[in-house]
C-alpha positions in Angstrom: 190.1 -26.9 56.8 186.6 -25.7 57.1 183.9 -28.7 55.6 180.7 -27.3 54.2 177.4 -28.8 53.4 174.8 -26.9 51.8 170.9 -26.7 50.8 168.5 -25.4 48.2 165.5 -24.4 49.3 162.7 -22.5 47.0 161.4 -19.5 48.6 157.2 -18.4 48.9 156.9 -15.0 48.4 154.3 -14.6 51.0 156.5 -16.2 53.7 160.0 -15.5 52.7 160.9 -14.3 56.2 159.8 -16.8 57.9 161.5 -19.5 56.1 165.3 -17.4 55.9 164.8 -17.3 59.9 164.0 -21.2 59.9 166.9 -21.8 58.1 169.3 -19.4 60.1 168.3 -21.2 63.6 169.4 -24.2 62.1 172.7 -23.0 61.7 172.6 -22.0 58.4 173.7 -19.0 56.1 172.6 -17.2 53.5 174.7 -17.5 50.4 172.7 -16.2 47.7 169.1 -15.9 46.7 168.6 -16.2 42.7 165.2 -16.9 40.4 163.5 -20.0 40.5 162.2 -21.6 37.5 158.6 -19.2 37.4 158.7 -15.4 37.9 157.0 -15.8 41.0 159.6 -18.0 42.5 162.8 -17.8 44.2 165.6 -20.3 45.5 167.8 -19.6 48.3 171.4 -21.5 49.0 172.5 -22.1 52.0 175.5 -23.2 53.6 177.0 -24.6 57.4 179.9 -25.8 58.6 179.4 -30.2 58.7 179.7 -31.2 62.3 
């Protein structure tokens, strides 16, 4: 069986990109992206497989 960890991370609009492809060469994936707490904030979750 497959153990997960997972992050929260808050997305800046100007530099979403750069942050998503951070994450991803970390190992990690995309689960969702959903509003942060301001209109001009979002929060991404992500998830990998614990070593």
């Amino acid at each position: 069986m497959t153990k997960w960890e997972y992050a929260t991370v808050p997305l800046l609009v100007h530099a979403t990109k750069q942050i998503l492809d951070n994450w991803g060469e970390d190992g990690w994936e995309l689960v969702a992206v959903v509003p942060g707490p301001n209109p001009d904030q979002l929060v991404a979750y992500f998830k990998r497989p614990k070593p």
